[in-house]
Predicted model as a PDB file, atoms N, CA, C, CB and O in Angstrom, pLDDT in the B-factor column:
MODEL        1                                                                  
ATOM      1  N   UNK A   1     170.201 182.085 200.619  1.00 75.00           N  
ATOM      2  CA  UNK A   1     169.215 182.044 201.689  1.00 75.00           C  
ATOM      3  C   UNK A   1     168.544 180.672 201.758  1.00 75.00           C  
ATOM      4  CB  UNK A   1     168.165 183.142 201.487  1.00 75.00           C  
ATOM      5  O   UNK A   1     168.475 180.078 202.834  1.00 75.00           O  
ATOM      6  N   UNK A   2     168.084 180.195 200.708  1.00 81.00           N  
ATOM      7  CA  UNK A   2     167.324 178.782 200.835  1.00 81.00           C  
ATOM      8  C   UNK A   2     168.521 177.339 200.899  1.00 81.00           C  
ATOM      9  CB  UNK A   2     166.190 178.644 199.250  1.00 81.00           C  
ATOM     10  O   UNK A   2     168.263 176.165 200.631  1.00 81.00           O  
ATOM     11  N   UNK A   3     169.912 177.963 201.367  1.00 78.00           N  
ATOM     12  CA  UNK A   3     170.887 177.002 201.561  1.00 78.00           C  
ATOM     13  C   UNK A   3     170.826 176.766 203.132  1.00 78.00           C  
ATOM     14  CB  UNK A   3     172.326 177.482 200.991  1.00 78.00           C  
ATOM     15  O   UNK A   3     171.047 175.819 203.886  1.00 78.00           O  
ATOM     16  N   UNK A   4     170.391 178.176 203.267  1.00 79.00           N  
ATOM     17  CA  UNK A   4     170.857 178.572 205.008  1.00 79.00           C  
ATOM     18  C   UNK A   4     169.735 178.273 205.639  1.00 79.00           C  
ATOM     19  CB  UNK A   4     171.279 180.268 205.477  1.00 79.00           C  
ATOM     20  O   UNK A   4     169.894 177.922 206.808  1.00 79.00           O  
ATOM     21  N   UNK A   5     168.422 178.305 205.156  1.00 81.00           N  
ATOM     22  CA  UNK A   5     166.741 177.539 205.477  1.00 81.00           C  
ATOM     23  C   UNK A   5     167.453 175.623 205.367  1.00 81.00           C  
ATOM     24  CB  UNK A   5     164.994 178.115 203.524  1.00 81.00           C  
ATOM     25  O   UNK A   5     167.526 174.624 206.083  1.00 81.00           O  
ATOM     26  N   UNK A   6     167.580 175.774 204.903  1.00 84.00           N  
ATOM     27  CA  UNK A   6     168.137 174.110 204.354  1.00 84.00           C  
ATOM     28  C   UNK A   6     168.837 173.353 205.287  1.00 84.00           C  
ATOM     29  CB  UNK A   6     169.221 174.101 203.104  1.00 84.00           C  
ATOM     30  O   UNK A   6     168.522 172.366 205.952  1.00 84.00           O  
ATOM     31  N   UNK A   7     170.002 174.114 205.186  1.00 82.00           N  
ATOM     32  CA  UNK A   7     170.704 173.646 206.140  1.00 82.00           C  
ATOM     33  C   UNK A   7     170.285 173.941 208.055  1.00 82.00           C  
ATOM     34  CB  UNK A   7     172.015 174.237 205.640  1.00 82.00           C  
ATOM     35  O   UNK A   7     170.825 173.133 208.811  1.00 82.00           O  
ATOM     36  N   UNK A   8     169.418 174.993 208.692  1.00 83.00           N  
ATOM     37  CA  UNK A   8     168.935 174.763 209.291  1.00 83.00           C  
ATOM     38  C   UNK A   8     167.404 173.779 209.822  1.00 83.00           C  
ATOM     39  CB  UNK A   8     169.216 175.551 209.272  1.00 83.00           C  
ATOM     40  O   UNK A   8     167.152 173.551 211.005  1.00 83.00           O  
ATOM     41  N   UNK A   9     166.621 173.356 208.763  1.00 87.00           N  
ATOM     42  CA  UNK A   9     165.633 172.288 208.516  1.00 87.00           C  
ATOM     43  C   UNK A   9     166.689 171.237 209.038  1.00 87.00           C  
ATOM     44  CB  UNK A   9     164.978 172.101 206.832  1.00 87.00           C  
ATOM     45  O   UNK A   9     166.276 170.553 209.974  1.00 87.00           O  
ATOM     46  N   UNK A  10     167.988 170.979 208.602  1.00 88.00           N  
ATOM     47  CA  UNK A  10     168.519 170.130 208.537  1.00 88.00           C  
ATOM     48  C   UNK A  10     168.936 169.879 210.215  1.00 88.00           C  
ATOM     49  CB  UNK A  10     169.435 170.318 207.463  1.00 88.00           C  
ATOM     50  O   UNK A  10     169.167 168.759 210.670  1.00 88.00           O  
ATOM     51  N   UNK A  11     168.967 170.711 210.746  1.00 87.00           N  
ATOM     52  CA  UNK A  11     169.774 170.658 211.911  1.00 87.00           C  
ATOM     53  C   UNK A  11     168.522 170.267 212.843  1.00 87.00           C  
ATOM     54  CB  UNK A  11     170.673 172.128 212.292  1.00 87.00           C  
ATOM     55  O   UNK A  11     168.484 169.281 213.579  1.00 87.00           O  
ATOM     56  N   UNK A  12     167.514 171.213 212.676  1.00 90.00           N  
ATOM     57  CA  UNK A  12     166.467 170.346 213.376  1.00 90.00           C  
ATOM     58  C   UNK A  12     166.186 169.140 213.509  1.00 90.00           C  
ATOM     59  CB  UNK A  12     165.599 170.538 213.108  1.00 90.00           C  
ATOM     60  O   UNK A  12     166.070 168.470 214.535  1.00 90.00           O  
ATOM     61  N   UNK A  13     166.010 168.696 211.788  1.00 93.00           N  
ATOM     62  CA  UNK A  13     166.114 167.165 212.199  1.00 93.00           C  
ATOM     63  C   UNK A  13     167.148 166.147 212.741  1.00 93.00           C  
ATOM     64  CB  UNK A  13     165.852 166.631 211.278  1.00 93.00           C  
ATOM     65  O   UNK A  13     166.836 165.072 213.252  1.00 93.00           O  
ATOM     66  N   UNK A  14     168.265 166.546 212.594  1.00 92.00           N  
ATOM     67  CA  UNK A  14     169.573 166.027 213.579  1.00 92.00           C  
ATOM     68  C   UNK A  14     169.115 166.072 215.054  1.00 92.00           C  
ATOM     69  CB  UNK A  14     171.035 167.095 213.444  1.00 92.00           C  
ATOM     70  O   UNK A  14     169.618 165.347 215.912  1.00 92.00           O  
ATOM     71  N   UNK A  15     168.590 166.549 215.185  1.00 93.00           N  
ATOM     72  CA  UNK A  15     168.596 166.914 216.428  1.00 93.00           C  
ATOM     73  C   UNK A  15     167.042 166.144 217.307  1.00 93.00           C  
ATOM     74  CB  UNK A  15     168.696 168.667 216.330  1.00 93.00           C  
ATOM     75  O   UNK A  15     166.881 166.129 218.527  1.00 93.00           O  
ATOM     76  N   UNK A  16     166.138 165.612 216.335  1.00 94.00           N  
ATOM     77  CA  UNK A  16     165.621 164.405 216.926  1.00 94.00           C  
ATOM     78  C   UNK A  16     167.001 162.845 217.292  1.00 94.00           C  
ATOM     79  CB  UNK A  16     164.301 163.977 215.622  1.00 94.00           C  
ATOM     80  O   UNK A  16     167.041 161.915 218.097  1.00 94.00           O  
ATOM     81  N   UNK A  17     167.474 163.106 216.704  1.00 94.00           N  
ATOM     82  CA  UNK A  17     168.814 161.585 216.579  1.00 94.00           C  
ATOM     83  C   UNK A  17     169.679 162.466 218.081  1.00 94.00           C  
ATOM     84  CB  UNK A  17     170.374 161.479 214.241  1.00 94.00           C  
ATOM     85  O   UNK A  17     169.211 162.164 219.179  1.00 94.00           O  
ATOM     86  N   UNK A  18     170.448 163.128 218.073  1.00 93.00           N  
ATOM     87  CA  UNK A  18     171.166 163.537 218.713  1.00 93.00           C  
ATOM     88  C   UNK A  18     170.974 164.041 220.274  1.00 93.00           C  
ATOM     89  CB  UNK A  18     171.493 164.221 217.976  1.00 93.00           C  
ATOM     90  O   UNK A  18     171.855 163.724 221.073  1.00 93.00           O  
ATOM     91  N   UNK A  19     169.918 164.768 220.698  1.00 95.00           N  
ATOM     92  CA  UNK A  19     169.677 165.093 221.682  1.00 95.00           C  
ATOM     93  C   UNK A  19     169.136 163.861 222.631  1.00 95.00           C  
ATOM     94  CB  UNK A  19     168.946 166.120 221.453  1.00 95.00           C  
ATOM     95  O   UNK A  19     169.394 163.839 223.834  1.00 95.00           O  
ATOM     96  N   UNK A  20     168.437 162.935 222.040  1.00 95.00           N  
ATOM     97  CA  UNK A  20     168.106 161.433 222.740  1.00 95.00           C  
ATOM     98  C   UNK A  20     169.495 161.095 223.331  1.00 95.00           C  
ATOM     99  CB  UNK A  20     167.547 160.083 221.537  1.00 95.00           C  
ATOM    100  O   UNK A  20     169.644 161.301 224.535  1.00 95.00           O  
ATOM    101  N   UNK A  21     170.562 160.582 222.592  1.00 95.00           N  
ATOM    102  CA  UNK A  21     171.761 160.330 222.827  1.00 95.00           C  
ATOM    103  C   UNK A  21     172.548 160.987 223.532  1.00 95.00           C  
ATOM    104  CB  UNK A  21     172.211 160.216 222.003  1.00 95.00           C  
ATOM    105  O   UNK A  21     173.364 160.475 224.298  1.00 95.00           O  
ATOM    106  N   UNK A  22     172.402 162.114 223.368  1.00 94.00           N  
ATOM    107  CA  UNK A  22     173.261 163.585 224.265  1.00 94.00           C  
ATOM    108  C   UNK A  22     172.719 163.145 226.173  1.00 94.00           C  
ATOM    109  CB  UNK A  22     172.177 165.898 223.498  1.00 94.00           C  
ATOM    110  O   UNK A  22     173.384 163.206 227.207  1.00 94.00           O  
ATOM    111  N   UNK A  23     171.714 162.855 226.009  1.00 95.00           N  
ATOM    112  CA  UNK A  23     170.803 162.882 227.405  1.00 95.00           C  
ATOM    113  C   UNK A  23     171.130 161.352 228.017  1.00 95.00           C  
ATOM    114  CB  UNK A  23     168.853 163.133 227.060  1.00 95.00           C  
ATOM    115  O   UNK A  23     171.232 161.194 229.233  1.00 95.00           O  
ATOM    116  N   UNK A  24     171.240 160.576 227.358  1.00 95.00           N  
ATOM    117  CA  UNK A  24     171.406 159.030 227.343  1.00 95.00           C  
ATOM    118  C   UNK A  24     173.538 158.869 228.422  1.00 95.00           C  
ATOM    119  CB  UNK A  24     171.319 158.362 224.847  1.00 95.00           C  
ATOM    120  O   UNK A  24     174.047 158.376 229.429  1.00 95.00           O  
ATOM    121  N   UNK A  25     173.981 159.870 226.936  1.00 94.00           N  
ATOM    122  CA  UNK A  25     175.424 159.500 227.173  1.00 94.00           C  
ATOM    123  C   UNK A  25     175.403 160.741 228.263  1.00 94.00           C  
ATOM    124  CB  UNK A  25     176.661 159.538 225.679  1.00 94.00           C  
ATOM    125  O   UNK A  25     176.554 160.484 228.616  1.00 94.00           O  
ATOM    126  N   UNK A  26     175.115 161.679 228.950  1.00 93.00           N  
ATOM    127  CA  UNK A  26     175.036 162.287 230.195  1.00 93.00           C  
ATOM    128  C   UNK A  26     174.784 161.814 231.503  1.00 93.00           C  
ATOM    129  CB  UNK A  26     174.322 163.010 230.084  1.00 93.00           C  
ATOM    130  O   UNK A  26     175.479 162.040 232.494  1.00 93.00           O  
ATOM    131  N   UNK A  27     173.639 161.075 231.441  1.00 93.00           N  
ATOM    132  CA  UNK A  27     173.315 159.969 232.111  1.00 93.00           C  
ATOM    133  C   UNK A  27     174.116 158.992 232.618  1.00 93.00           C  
ATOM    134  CB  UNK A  27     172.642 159.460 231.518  1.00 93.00           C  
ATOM    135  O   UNK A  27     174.170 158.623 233.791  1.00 93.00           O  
ATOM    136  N   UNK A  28     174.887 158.491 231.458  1.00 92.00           N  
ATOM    137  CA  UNK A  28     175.961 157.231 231.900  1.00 92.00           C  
ATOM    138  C   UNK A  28     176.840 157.959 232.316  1.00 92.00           C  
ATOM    139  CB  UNK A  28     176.589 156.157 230.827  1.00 92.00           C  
ATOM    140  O   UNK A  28     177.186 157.398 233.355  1.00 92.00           O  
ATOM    141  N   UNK A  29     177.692 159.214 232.151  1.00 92.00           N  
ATOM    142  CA  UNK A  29     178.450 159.689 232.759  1.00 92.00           C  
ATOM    143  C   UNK A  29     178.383 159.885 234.688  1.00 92.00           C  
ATOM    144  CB  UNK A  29     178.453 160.728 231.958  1.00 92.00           C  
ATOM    145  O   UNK A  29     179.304 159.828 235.502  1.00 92.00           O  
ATOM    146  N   UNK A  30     176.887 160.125 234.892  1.00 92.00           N  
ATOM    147  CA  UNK A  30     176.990 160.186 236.370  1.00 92.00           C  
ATOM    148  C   UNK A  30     176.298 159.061 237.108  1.00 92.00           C  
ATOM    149  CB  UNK A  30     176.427 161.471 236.854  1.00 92.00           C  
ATOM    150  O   UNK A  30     175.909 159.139 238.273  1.00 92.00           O  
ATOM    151  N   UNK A  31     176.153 157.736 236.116  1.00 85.00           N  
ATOM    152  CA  UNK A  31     175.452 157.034 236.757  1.00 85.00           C  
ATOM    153  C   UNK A  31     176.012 155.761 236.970  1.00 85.00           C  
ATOM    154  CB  UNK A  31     174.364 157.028 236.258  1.00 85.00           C  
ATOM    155  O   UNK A  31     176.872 155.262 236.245  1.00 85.00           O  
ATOM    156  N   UNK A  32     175.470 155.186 238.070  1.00 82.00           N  
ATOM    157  CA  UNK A  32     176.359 153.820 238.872  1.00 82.00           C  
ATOM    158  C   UNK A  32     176.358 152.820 237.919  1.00 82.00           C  
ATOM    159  CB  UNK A  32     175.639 153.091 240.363  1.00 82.00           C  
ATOM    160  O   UNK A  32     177.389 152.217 237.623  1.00 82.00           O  
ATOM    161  N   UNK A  33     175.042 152.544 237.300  1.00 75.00           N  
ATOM    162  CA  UNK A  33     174.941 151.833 235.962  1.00 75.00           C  
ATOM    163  C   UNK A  33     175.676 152.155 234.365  1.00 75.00           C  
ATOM    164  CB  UNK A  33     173.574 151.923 235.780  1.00 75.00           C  
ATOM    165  O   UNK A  33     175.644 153.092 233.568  1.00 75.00           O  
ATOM    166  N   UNK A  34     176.303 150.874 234.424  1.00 74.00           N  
ATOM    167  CA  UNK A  34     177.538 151.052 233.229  1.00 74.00           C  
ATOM    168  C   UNK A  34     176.737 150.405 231.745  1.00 74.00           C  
ATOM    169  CB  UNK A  34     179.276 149.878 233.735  1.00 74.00           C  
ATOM    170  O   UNK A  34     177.238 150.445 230.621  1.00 74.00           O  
ATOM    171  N   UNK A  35     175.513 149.874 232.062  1.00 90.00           N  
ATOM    172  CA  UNK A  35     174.751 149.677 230.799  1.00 90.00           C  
ATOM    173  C   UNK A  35     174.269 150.517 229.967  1.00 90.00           C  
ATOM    174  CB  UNK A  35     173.864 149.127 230.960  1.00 90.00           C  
ATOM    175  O   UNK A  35     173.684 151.294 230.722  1.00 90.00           O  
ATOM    176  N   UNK A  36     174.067 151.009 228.614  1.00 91.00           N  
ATOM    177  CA  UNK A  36     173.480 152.037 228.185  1.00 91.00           C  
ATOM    178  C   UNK A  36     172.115 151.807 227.998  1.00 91.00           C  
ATOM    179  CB  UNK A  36     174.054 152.467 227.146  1.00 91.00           C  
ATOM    180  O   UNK A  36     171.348 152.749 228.197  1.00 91.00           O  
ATOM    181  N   UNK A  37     171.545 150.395 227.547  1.00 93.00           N  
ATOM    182  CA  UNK A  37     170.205 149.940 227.573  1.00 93.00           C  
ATOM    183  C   UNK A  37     169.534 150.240 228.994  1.00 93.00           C  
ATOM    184  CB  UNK A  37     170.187 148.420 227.231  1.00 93.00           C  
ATOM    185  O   UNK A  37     168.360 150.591 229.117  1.00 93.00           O  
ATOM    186  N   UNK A  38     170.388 150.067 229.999  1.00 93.00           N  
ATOM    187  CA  UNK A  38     169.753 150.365 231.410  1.00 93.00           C  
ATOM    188  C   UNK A  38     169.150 151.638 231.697  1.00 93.00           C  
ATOM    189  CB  UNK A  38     170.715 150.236 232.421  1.00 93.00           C  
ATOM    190  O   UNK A  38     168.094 152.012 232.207  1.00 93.00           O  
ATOM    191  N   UNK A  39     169.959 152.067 231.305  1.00 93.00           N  
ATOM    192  CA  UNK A  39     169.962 154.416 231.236  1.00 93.00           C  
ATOM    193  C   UNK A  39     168.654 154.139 230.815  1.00 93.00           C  
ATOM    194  CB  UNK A  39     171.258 155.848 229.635  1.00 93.00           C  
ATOM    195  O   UNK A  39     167.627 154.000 231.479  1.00 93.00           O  
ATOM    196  N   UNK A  40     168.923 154.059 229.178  1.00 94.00           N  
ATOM    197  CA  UNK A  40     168.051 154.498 228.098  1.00 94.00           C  
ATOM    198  C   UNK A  40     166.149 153.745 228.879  1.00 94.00           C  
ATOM    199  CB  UNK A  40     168.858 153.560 226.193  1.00 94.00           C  
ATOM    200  O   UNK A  40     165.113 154.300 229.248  1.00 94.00           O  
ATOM    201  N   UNK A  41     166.632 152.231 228.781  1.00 94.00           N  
ATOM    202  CA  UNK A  41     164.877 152.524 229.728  1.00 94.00           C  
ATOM    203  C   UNK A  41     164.503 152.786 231.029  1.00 94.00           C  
ATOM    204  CB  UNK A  41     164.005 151.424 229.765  1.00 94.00           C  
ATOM    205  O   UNK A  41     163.378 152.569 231.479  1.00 94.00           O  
ATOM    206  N   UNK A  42     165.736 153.401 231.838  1.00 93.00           N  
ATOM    207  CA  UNK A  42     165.065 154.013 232.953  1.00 93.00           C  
ATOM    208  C   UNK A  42     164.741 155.395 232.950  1.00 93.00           C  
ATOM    209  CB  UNK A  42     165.758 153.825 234.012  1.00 93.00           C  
ATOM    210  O   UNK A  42     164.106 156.047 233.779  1.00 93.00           O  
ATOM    211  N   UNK A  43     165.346 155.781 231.751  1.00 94.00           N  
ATOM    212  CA  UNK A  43     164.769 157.253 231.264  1.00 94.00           C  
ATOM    213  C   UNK A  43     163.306 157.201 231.078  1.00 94.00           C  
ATOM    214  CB  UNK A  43     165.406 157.764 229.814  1.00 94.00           C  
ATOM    215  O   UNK A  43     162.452 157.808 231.726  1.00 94.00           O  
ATOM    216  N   UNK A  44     163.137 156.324 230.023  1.00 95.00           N  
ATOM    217  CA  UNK A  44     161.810 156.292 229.169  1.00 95.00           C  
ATOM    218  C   UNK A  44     160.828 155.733 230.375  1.00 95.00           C  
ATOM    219  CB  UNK A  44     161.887 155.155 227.618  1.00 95.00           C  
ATOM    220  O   UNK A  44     159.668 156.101 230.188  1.00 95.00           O  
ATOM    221  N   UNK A  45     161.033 154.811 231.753  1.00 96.00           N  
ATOM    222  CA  UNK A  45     159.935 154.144 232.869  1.00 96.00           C  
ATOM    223  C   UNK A  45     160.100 155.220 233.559  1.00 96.00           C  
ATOM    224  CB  UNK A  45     160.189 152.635 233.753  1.00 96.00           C  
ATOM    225  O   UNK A  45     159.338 155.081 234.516  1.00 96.00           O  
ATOM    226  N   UNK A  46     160.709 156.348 233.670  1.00 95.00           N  
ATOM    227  CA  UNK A  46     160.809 157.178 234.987  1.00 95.00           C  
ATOM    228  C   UNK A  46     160.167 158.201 234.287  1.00 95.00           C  
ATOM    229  CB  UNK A  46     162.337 157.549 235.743  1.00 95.00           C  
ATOM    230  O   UNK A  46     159.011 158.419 234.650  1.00 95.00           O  
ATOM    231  N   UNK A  47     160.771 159.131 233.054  1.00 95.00           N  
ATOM    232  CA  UNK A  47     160.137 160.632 232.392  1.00 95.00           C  
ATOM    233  C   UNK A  47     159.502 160.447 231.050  1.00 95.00           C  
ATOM    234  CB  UNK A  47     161.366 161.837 232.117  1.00 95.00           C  
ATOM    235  O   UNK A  47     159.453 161.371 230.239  1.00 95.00           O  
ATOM    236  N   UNK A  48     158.993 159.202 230.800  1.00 95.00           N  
ATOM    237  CA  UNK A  48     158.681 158.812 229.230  1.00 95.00           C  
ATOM    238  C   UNK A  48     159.153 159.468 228.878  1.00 95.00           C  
ATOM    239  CB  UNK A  48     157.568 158.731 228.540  1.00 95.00           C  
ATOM    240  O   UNK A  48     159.992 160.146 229.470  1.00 95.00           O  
ATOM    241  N   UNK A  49     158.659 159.603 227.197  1.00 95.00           N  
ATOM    242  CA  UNK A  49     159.405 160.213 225.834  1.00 95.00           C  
ATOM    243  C   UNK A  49     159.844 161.761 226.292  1.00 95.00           C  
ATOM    244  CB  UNK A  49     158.200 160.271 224.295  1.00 95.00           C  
ATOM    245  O   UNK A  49     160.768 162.145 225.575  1.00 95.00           O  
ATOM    246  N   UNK A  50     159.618 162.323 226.852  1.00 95.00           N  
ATOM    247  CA  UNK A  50     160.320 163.865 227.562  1.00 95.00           C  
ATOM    248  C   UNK A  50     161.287 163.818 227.848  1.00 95.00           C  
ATOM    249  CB  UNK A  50     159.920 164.481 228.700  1.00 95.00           C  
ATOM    250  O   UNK A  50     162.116 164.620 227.416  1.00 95.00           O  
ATOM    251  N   UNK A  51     161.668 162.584 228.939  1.00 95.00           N  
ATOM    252  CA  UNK A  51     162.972 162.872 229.600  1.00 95.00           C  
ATOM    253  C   UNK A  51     164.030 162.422 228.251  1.00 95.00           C  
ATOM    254  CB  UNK A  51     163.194 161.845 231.225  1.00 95.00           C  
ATOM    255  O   UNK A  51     165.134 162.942 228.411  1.00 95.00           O  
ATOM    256  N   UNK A  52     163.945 161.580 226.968  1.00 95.00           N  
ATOM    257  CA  UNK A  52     164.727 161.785 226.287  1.00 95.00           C  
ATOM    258  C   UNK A  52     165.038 163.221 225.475  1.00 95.00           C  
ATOM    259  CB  UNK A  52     164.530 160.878 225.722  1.00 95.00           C  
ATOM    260  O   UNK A  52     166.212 163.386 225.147  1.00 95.00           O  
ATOM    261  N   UNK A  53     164.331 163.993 225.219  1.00 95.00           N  
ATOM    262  CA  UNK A  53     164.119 165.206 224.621  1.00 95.00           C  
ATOM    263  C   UNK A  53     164.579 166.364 225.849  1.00 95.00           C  
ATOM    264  CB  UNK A  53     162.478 165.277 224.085  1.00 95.00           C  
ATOM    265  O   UNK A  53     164.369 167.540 225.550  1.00 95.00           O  
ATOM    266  N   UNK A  54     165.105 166.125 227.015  1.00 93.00           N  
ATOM    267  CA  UNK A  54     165.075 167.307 228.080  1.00 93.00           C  
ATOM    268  C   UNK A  54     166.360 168.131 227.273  1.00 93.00           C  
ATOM    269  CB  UNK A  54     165.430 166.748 230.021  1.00 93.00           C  
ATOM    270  O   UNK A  54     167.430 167.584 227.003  1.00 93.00           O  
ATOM    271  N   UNK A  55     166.022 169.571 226.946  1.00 91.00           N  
ATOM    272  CA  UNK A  55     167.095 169.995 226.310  1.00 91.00           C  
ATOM    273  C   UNK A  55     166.756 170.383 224.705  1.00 91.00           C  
ATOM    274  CB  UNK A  55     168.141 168.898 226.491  1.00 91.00           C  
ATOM    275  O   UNK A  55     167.100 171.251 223.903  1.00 91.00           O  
ATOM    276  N   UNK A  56     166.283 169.755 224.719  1.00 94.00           N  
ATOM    277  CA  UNK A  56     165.702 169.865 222.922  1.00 94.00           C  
ATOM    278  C   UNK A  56     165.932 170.923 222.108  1.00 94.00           C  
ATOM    279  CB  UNK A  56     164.190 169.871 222.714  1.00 94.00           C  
ATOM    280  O   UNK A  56     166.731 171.123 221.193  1.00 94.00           O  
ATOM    281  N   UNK A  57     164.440 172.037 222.998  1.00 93.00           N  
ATOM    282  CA  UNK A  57     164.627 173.279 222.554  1.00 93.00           C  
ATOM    283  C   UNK A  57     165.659 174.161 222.581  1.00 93.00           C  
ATOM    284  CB  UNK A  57     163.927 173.778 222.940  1.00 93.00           C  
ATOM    285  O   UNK A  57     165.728 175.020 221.702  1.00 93.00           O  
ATOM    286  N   UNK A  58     166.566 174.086 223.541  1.00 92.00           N  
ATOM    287  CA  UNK A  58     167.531 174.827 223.787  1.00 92.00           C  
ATOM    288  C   UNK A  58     169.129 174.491 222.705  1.00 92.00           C  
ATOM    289  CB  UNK A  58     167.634 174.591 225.391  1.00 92.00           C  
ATOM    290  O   UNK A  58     169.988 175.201 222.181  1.00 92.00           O  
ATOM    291  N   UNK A  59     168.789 172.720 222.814  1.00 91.00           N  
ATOM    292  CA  UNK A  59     169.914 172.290 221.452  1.00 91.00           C  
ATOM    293  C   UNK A  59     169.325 173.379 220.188  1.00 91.00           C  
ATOM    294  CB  UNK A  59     169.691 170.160 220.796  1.00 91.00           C  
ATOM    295  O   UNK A  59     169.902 174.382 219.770  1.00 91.00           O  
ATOM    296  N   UNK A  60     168.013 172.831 219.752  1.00 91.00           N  
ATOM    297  CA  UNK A  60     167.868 173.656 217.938  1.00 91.00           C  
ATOM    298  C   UNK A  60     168.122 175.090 218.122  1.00 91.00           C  
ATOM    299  CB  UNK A  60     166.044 173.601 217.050  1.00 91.00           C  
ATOM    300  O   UNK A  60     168.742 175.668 217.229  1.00 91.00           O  
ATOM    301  N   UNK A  61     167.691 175.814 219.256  1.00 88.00           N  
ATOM    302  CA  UNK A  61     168.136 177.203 219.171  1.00 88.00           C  
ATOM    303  C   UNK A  61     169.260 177.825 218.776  1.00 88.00           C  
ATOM    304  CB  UNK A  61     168.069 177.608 220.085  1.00 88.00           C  
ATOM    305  O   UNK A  61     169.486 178.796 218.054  1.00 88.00           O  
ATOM    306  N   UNK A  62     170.287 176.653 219.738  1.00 87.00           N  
ATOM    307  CA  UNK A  62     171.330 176.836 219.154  1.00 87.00           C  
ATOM    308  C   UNK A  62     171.608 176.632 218.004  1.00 87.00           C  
ATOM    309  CB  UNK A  62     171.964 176.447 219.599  1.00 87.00           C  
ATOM    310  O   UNK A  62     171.703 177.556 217.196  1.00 87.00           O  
ATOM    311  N   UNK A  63     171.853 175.002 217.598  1.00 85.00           N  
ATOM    312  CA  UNK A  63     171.966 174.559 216.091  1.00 85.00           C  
ATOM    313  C   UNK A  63     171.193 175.084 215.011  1.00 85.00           C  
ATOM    314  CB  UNK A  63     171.707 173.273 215.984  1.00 85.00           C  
ATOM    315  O   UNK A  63     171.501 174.862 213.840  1.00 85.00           O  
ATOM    316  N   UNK A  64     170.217 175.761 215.341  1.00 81.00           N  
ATOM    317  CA  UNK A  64     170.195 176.258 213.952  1.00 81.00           C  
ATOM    318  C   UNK A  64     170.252 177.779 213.562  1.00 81.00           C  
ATOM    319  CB  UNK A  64     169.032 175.771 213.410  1.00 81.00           C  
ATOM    320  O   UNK A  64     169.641 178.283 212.619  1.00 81.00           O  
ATOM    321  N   UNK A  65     171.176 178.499 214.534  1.00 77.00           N  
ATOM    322  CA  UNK A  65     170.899 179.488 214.496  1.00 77.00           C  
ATOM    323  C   UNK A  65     172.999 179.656 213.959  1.00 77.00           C  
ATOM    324  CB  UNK A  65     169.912 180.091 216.002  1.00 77.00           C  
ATOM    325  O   UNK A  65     173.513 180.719 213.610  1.00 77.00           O  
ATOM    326  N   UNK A  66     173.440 178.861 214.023  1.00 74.00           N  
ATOM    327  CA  UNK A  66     175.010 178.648 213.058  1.00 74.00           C  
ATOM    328  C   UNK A  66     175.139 178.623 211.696  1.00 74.00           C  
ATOM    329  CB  UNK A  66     175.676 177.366 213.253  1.00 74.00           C  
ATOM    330  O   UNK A  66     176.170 179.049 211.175  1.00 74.00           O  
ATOM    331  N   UNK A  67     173.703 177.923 210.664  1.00 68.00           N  
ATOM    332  CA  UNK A  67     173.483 177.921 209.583  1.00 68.00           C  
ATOM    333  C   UNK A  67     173.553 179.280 209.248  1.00 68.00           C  
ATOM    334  CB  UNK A  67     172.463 177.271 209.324  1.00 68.00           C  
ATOM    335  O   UNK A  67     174.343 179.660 208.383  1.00 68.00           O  
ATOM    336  N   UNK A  68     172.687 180.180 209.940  1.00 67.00           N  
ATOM    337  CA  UNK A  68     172.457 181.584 209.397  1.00 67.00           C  
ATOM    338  C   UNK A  68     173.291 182.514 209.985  1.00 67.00           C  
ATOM    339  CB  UNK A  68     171.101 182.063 209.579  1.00 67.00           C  
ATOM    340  O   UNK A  68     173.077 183.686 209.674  1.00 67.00           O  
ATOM    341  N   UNK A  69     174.163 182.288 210.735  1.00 72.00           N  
ATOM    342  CA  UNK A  69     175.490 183.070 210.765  1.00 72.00           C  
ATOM    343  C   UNK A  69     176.443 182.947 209.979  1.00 72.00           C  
ATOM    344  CB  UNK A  69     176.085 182.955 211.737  1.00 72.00           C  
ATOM    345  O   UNK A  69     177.136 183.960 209.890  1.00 72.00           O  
ATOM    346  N   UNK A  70     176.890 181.702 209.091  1.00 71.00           N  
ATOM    347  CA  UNK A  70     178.000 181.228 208.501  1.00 71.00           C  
ATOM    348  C   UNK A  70     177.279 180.879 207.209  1.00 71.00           C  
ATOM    349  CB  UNK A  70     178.784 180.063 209.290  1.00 71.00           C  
ATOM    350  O   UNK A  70     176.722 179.805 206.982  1.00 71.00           O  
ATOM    351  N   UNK A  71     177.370 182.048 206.293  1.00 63.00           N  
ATOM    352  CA  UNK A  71     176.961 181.727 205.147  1.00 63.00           C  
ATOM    353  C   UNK A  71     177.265 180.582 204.130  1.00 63.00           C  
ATOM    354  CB  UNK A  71     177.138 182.607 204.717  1.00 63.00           C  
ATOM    355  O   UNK A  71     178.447 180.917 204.060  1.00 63.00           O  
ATOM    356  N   UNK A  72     177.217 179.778 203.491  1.00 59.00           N  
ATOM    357  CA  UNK A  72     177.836 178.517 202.527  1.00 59.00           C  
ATOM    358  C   UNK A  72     178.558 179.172 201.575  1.00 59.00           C  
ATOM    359  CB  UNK A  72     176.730 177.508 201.728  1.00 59.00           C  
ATOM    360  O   UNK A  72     178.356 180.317 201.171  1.00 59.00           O  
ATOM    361  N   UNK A  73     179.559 178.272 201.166  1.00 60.00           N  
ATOM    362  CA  UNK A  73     180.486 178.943 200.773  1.00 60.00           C  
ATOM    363  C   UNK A  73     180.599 178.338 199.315  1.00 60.00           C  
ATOM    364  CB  UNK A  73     181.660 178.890 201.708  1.00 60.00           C  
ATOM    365  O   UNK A  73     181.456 178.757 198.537  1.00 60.00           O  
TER     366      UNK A  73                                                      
ENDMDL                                                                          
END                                                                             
């Protein structure tokens, strides 16, 4: 049990690193601008620190709810 607490703590914090990037590289996918620095601060001048996080909650729900289905082995 305190593998599966662990390893979900863990995923939360992945998921400050990851969901920024997830939103960033989504972005460049539909956008005319091929810079990633461009994305990244027209995110942060248009939705400040939110619009990097849009999604957040819905990523850890997921991610950490795999730790405690799939016991360690």
């Amino acid at each position: 049990m305190k593998h599966m607490l662990a390893a979900s703590a863990g995923e939360v914090v992945a998921c400050l690193i990851r969901v920024p990037s997830e939103v960033v590289k989504q972005r460049a996918q539909v956008s005319a601008s091929t810079r990633t620095f461009q994305i990244f601060s027209n995110i942060l001048y248009e939705e400040g620190i939110q619009g990097l996080y849009r999604g957040y909650k819905s990523t850890v729900l997921r991610e950490v709810d795999l730790p405690l289905q799939s016991p360690p082995l």
